[in-house]
Backbone bond lengths (Angstrom), bond angles and torsions (degrees), N, CA, C in turn:
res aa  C-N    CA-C-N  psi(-1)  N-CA   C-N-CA  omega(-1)  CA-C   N-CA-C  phi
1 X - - - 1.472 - - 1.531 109.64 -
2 X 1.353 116.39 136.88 1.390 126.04 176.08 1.685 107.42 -72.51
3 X 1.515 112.98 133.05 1.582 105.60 168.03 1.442 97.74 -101.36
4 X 1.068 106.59 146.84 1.317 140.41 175.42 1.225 120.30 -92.77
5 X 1.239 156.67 79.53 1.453 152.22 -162.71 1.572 116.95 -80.81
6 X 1.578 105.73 144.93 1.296 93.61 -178.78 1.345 138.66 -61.68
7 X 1.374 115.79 -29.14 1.423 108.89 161.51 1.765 119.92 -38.63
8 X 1.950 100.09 -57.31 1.569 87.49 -167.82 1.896 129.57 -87.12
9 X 1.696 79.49 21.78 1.983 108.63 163.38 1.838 101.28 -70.70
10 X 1.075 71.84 -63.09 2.306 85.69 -172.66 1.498 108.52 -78.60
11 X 1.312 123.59 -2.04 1.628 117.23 162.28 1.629 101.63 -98.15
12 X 1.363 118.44 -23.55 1.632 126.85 166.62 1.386 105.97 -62.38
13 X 0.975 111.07 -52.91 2.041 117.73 -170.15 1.466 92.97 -64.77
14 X 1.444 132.53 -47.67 1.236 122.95 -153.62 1.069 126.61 -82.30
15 X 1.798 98.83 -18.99 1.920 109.52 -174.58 1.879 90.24 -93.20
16 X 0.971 139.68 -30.26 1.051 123.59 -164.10 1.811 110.57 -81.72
17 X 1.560 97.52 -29.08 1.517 96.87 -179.42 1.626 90.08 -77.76
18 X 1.365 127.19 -70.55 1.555 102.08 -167.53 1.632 124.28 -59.47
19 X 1.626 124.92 -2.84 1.328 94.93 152.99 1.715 119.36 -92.52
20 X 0.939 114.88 -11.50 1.842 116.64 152.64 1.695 108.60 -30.36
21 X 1.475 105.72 -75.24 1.405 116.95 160.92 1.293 133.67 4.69
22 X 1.424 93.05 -79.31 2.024 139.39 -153.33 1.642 82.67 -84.81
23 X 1.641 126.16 -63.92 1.172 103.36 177.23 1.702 139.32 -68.29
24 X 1.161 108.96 -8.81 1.321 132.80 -176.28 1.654 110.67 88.38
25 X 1.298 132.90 21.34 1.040 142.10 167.72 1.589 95.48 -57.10
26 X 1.072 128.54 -49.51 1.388 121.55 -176.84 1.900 111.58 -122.38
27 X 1.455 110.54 85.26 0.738 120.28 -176.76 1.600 130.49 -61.19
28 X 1.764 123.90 171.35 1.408 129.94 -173.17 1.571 85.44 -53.99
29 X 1.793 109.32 145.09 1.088 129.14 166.03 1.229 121.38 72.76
30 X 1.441 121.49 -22.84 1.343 142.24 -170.88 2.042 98.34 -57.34
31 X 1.073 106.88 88.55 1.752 126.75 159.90 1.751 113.51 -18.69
32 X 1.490 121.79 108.90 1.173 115.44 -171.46 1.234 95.29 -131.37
33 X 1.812 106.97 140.15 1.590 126.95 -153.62 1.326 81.98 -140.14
34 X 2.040 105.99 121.92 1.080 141.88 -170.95 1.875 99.69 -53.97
35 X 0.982 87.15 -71.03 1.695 114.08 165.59 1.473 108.63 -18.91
36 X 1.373 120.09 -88.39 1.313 114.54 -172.40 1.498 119.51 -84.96
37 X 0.968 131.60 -3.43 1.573 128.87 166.67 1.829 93.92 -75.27
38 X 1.551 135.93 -30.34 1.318 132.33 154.61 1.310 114.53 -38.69
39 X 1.120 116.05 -52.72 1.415 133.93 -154.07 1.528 102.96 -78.07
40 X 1.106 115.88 -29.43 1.435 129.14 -137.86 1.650 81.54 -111.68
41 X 1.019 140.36 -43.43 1.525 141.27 -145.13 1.554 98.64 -125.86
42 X 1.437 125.68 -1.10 1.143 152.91 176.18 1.615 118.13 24.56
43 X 1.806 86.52 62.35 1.331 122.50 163.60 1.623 111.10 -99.38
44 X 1.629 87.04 177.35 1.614 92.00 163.71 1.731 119.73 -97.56
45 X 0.915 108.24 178.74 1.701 98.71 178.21 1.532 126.31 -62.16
46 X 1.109 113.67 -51.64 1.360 130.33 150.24 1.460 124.48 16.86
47 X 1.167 82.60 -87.69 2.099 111.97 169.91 1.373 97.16 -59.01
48 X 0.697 108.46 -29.24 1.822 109.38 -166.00 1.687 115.16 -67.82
49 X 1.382 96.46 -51.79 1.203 120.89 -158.94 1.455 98.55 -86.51
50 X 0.994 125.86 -23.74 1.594 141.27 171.94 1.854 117.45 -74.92
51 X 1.375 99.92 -40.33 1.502 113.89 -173.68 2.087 96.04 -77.36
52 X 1.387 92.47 -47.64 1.781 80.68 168.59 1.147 130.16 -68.79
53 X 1.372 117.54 -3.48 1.615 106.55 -168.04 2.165 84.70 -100.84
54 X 1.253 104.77 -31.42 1.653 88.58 161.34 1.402 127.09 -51.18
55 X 1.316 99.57 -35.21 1.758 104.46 -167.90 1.252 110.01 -86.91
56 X 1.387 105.31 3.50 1.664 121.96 -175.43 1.582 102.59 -92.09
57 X 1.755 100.00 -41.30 1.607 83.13 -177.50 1.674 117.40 -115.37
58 X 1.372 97.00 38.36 1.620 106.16 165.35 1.764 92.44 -123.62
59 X 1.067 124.26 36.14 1.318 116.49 159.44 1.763 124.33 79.60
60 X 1.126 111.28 -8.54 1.929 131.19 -160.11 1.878 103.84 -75.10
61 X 1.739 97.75 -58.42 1.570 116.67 163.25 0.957 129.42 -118.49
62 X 1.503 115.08 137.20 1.604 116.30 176.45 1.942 110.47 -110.77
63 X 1.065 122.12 135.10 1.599 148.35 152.39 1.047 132.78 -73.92
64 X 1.234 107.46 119.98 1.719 99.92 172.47 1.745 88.17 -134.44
65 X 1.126 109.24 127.84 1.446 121.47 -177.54 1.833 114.30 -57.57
66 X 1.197 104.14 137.35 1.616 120.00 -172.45 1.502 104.53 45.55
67 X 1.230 121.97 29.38 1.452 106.24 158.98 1.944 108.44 -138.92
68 X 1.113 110.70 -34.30 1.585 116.24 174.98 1.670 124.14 -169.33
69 X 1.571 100.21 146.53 1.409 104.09 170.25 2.282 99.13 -114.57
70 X 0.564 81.86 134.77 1.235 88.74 169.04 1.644 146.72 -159.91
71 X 1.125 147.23 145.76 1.493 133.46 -172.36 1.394 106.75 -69.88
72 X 1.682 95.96 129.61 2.156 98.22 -177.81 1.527 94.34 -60.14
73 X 1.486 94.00 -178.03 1.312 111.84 -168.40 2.062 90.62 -103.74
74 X 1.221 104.04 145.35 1.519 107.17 177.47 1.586 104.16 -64.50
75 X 1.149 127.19 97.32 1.258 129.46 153.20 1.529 142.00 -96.58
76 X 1.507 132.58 126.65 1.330 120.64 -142.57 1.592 102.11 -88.76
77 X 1.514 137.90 0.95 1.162 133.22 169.46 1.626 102.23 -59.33
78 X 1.091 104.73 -101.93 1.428 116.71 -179.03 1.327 117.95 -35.75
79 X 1.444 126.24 -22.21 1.810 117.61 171.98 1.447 102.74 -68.02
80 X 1.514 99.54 -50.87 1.673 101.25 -175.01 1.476 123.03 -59.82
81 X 1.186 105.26 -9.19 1.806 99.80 -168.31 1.931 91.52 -99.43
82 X 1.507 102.97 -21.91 1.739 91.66 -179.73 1.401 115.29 -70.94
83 X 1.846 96.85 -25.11 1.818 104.98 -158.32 1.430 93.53 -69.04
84 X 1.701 119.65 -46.05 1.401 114.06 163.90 1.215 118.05 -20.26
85 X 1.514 131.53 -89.26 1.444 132.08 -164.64 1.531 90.77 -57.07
86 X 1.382 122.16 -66.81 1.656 97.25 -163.83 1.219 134.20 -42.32
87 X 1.490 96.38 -30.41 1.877 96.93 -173.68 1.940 118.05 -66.21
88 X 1.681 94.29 -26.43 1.463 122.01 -133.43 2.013 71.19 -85.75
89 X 1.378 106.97 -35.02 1.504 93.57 -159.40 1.517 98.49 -109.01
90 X 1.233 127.47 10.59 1.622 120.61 143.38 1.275 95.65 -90.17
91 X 0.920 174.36 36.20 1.464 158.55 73.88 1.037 151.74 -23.81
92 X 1.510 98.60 -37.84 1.575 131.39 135.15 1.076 113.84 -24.51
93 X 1.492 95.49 -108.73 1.663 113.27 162.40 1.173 120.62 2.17
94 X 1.307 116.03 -75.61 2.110 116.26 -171.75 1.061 95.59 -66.44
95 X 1.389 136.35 -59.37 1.499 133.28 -169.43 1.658 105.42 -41.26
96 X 1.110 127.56 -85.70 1.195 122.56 -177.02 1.866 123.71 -51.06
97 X 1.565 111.46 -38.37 1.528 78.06 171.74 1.579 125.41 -81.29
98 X 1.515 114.67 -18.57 1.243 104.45 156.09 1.625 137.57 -53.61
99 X 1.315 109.90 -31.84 1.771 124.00 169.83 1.493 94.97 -57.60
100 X 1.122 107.87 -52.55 1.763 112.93 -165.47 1.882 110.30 -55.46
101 X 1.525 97.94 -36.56 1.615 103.44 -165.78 1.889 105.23 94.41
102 X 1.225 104.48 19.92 1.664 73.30 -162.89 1.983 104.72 -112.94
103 X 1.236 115.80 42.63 1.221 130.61 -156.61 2.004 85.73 -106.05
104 X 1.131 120.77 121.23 1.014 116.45 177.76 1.492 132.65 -112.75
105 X 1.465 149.16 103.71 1.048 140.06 -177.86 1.681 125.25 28.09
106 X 1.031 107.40 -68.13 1.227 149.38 -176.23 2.133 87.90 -50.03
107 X 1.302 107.49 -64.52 1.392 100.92 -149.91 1.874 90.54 -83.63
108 X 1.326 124.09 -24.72 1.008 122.96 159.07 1.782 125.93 -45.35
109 X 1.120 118.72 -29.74 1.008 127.54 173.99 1.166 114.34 -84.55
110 X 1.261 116.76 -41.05 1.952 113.13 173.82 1.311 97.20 -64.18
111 X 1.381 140.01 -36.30 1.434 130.83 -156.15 1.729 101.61 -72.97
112 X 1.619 100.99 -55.05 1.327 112.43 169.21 2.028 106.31 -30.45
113 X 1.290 107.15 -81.06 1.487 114.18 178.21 1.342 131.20 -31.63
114 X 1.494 86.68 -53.49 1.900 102.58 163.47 1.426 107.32 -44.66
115 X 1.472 116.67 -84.36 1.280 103.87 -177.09 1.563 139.81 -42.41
116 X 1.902 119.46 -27.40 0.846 123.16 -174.19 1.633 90.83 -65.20
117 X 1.461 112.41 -61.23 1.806 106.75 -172.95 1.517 118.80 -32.79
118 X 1.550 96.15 -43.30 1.869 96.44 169.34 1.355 139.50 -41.50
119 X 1.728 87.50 -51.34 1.270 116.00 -178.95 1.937 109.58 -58.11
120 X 1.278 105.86 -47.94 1.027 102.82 -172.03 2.092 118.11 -85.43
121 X 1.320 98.88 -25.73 1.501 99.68 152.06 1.186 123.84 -29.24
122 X 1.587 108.98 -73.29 1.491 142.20 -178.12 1.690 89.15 -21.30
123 X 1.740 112.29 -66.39 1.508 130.17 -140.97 1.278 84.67 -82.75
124 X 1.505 160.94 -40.97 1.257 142.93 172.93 1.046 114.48 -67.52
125 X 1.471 132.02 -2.13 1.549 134.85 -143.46 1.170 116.45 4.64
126 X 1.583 84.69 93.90 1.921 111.50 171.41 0.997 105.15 -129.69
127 X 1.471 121.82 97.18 1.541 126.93 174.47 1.399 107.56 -63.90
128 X 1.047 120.91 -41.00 1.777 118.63 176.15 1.691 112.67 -45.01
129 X 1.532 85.20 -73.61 1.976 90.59 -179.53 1.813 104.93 -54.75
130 X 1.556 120.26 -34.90 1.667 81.47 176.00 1.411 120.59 -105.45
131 X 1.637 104.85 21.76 1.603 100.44 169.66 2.027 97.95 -74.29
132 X 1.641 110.45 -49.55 1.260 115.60 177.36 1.324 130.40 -43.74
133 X 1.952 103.30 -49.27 1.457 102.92 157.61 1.971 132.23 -56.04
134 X 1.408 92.54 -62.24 1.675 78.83 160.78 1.625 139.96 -55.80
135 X 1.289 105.42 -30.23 1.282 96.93 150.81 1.688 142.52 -57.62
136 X 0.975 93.79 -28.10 2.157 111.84 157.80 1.636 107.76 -67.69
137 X 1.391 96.08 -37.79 1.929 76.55 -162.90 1.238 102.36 -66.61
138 X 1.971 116.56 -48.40 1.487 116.14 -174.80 1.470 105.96 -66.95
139 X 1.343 141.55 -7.59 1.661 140.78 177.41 1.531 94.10 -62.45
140 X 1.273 133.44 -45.19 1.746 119.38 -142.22 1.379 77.71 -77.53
141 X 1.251 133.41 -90.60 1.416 135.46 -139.32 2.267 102.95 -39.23
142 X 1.212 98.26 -39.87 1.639 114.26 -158.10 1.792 82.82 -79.51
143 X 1.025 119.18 -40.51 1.573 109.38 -178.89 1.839 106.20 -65.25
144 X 1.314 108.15 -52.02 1.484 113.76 175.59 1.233 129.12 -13.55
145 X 2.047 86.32 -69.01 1.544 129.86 -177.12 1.789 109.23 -44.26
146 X 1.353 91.80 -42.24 1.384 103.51 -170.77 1.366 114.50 29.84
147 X 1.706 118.70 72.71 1.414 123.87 175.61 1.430 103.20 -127.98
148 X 1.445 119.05 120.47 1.463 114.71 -150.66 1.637 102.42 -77.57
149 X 1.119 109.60 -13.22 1.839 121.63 177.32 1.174 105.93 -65.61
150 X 1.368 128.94 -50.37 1.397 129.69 -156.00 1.294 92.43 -86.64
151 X 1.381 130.68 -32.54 1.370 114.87 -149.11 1.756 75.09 -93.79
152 X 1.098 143.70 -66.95 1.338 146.56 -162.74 1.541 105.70 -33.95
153 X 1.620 122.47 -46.39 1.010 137.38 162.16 1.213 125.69 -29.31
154 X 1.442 104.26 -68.34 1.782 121.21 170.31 1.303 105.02 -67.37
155 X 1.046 156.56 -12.75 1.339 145.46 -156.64 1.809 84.39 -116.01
156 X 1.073 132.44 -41.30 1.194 134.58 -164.24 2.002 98.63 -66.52
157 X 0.975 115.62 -53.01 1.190 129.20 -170.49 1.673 143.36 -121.66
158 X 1.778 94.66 10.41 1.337 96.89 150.66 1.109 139.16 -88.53
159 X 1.954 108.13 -10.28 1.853 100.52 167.12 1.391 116.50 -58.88
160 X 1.375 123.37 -6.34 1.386 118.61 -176.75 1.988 126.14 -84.71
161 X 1.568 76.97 -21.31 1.864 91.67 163.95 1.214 116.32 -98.39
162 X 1.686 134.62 -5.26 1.365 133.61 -173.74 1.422 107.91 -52.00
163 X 1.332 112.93 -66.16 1.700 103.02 175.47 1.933 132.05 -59.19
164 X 1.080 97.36 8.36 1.534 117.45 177.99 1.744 104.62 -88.22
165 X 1.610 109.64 -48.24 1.027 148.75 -133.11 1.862 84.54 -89.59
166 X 1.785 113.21 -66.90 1.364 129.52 174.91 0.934 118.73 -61.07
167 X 1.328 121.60 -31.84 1.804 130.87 156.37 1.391 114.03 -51.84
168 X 1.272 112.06 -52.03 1.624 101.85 -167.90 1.669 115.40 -95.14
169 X 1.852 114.11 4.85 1.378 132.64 160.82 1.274 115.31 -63.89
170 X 1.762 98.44 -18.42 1.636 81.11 -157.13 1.627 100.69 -130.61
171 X 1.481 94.96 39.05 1.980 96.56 174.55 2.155 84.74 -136.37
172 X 1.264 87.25 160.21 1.835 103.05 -174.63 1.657 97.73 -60.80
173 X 1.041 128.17 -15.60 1.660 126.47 -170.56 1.639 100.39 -59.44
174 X 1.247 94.96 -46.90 1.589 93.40 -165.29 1.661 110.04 -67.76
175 X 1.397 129.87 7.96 1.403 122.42 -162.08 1.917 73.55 -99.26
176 X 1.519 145.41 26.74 1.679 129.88 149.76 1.747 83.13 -81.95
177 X 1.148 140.77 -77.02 0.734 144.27 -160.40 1.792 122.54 -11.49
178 X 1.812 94.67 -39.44 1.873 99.43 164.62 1.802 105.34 -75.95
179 X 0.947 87.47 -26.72 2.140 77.08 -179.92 1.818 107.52 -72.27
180 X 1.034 123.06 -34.74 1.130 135.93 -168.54 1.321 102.58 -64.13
181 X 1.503 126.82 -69.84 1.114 141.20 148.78 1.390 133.69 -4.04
182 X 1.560 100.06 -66.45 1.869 106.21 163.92 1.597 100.02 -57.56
183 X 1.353 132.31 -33.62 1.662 109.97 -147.11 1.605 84.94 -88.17
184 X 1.517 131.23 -9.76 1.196 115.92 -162.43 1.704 86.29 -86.32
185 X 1.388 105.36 -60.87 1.705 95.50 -176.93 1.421 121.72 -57.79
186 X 1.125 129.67 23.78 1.646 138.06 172.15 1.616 86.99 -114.50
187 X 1.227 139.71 -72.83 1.489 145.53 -146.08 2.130 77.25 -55.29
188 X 1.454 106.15 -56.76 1.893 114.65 -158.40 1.906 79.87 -49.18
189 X 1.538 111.51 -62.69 1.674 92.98 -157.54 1.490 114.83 -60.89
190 X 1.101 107.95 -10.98 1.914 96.70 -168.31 1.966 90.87 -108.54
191 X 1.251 98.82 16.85 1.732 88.03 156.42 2.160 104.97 56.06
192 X 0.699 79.96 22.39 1.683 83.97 168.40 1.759 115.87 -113.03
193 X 1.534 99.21 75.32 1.160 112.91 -173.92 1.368 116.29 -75.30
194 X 1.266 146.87 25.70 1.329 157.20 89.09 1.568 129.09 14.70
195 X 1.675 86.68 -76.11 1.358 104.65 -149.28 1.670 89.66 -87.79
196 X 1.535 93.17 -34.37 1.872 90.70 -163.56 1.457 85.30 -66.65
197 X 1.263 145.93 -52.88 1.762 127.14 -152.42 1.465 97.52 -69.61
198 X 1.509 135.56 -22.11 1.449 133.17 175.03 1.358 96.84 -75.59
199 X 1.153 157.71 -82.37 1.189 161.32 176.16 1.394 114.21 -19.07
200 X 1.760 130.55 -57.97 1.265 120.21 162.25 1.790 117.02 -60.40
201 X 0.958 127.24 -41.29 1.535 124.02 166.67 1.385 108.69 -56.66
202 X 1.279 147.69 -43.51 1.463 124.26 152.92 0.923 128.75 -65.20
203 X 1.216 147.14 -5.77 1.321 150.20 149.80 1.454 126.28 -70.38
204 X 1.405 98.35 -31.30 1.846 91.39 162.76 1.472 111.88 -108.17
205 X 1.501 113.91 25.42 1.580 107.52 174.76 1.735 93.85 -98.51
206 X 1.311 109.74 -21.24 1.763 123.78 171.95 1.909 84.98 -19.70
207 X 1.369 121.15 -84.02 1.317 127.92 -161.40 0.995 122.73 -11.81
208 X 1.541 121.98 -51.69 1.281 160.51 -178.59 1.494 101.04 -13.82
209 X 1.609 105.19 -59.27 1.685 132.35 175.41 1.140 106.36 -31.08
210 X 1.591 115.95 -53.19 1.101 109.06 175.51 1.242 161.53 -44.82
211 X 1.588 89.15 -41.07 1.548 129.00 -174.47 1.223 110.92 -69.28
């Protein structure tokens, strides 16, 4: 039998309630009871109660003690000021490991792949599979980088653009998003780390639309 530890109970509770979230399965304001999301995900409370106070401080749910837990309402102040840092530090990222040289064949080809999966998400319209796929393409360069700031950074504050993110997966706008993509993995192969860190910052300012 596999053990299961409690941490990866309450990292289980937490990804499933914030993609509930992200898809709008559990919409702004929409009232969330410790109790039956347990029940429902057929945990104990525990995990539960732990996975919200994450989702509490990446922005998804807000608390106010003995009166409500509930999903914030999508508001474009605070998405926009995260999409800032997020964009600013996948931008980072490519910029420097391309300056560096250290982008290797290999990760060029996942990026390539990544995007094709996107691409073809897009065409079933599956905002899920190409929120997941784009999330791979921008992973290689940020894995590369391997700078535990930037990545801590992004991890800190992209659940706060996810529903920005599923919004704009799931209208035809986002099919620039595969063109965008190739010019970044052409700018990554010809080592003109310039253009590629300008190129990923317009591509995640795309969101913007949303807002």
């Amino acid at each position: 039998m596999q053990y299961i530890g409690y941490g990866s109970l309450k990292e289980r509770a937490a990804a499933e309630i914030r993609s509930a979230i992200v898809r709008g399965d559990l919409e702004p304001g929409t009232a969330i009871k410790d109790v039956e999301l347990a029940e429902k995900l057929g945990l104990s409370r525990t995990p539960v109660r732990e996975a919200l106070a994450t989702l509490t401080d990446e922005g998804l749910v807000e608390t106010k003690p003995h009166a409500y837990t509930r999903v914030t309402a999508l508001e474009a102040e605070p998405v926009r000021d995260a999409l800032v840092v997020v964009r600013q530090m996948h931008s980072l990222a490519t910029g420097l490991v391309v300056y560096r040289g250290e982008l290797t064949d290999d990760d060029l080809a996942a990026m390539r792949a990544a995007n094709k999966a996107f691409k073809e998400a897009l065409d079933a319209n599956d905002a899920v599979a190409a929120l997941a796929a784009d999330d791979e393409f921008h992973a290689v360069t940020v894995r590369r980088c391997a700078n535990f700031a930037i990545t801590a950074t992004i991890d800190r504050f992209t659940p706060l653009v996810r529903r920005a993110e599923h919004s704009r997966f799931s209208s035809p706008a986002a099919r620039h998003s595969v063109t965008q993509h190739q010019q970044i993995i052409e700018a990554c192969r010809e080592g003109d780390h310039q253009r590629a860190s300008v190129l990923v910052d317009e591509n995640w300012n795309t969101l913007e639309d949303e807002l």
